[in-house]
C-alpha positions in Angstrom: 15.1 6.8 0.4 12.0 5.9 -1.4 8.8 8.3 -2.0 6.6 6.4 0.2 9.5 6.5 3.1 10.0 10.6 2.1 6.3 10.9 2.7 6.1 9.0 6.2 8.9 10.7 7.3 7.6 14.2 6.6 3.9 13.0 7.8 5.7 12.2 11.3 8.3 15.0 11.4 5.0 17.1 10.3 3.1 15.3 13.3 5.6 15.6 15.5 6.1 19.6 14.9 2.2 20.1 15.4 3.0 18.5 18.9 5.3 20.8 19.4 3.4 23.7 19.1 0.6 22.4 21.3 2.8 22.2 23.9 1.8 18.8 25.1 -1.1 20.3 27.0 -3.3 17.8 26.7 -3.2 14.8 29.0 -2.9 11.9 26.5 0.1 13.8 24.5 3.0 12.8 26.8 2.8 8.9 25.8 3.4 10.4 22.3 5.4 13.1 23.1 7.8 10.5 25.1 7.8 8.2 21.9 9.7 11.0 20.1 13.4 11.0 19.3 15.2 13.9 21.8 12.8 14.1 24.3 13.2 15.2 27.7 11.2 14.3 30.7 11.3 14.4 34.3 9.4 13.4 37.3 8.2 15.1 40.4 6.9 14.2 43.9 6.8 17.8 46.1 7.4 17.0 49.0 5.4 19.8 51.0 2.3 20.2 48.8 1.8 16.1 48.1 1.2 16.5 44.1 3.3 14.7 41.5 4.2 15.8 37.9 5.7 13.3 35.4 5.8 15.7 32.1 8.2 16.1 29.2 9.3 19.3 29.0 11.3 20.1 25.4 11.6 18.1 22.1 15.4 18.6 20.7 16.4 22.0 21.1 12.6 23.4 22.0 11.0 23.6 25.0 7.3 23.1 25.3 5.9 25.9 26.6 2.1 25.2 28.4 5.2 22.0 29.8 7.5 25.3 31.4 4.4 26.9 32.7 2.8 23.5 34.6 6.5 23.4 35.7 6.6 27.0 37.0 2.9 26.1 39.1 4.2 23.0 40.3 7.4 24.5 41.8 5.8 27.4 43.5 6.8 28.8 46.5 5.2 26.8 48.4 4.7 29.3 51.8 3.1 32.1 49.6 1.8 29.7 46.6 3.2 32.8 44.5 4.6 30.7 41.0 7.8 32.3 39.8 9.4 31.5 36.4 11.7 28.8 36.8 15.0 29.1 34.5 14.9 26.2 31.7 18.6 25.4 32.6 17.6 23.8 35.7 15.3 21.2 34.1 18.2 20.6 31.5 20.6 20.4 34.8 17.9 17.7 36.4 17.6 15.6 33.1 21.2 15.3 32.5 21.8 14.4 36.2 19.3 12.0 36.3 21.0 10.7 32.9 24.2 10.1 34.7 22.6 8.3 37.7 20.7 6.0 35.6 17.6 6.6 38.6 13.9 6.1 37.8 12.6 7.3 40.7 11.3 10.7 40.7 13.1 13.4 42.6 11.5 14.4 45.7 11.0 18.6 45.6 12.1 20.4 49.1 12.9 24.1 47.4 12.5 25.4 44.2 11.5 28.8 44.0 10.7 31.2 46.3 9.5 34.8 46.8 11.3 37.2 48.3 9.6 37.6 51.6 9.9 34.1 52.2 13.6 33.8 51.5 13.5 36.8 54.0 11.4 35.1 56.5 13.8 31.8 56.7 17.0 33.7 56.8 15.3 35.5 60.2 14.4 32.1 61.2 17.9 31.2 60.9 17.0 28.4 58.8 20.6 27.0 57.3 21.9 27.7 53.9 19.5 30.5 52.8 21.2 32.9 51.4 20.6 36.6 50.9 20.5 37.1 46.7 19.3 33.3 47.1 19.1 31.6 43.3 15.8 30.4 44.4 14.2 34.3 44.5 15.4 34.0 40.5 13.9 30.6 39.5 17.6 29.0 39.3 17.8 27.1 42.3 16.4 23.3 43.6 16.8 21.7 46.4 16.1 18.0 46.0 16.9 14.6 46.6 15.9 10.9 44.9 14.7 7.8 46.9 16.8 5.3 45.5 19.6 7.2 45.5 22.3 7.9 48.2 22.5 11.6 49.0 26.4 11.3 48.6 25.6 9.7 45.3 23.5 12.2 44.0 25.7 15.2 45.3 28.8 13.7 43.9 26.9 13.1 40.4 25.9 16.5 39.9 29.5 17.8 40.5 30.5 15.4 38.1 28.6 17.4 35.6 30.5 20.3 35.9 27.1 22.9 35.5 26.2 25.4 38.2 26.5 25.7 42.1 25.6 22.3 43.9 25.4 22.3 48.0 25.2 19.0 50.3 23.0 19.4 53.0 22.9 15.7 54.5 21.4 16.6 58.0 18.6 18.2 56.0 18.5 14.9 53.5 18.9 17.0 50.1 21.1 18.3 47.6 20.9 21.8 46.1 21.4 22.6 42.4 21.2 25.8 40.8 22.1 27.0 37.2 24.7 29.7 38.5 28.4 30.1 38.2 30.1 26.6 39.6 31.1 26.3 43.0 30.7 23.9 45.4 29.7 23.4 49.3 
């Protein structure tokens, strides 16, 4: 490789590092961020609050930080608005799936996390599926679904993966993924 090639490279990897750092927190970064070998992204329409979030969230092996914490916000509980800390897994999880399923569409957000007196609140309900030591209360659980994308599809993709628990809920018209042990429903 020639000096003048040596030097752009390091310019960009140097460029690209700075990025990194800033977290892609400001709004014109995630055109450039996308542009970037490695990247990750995903997309977001919440289905009970009405916002959107289209954001990459890690660079190679990093993830962008002020990127987790717009993630945490966006995937509040959305009863108590209380934000939890979602586990990075899950977006890894997400990103892979929606690798496999070759989808563009966003994925539309029933569950992600919630707080414990919610969880408590549906089980006394007797709302289906909610579970005691739910993974939600921990930040490791979605429930979710894609509009382009058969349910069955979607279900069947992410056990495909191989990579935590994944529940079909068809009546309910989502698919739950969490990053704990694998099992299925």
């Amino acid at each position: 490789m020639g000096k003048m090639q040596e030097h752009s490279r390091r310019r960009f990897l140097g460029h690209a590092a700075r990025l990194i750092v800033a977290g892609a927190s400001l709004p014109l970064a995630r055109p450039a961020l996308a542009a970037l070998a490695n990247t990750r992204s995903l997309d977001f329409d919440h289905t009970h609050t009405g916002e959107r979030v289209s954001i990459v969230f890690a660079i190679g092996e990093h993830y962008l930080p002020d990127a987790l914490q717009r993630l945490n916000l966006f995937l509040r509980d959305h009863y108590s608005g209380e934000v939890g800390s979602i586990d990075p897994l899950l977006f890894d999880l997400l990103f892979q799936l929606r690798q496999e399923l070759g989808c563009t569409q966003p994925f539309q957000v029933i569950s992600a996390y919630r707080c414990a007196e919610t969880n408590r609140s549906l089980r006394n309900r007797g709302a289906g599926g909610v579970a005691r030591q739910s993974l939600h209360m921990q930040g490791m659980a979605i429930d979710v679904r894609v509009a382009d994308v058969p349910l069955v599809d979607l279900r069947d993709a992410a056990i495909s993966l191989g990579a935590g628990g994944v529940g079909f809920y068809p009546r309910d018209r989502f698919v739950h993924l969490d990053t704990g042990r694998v099992r299925y429903w």
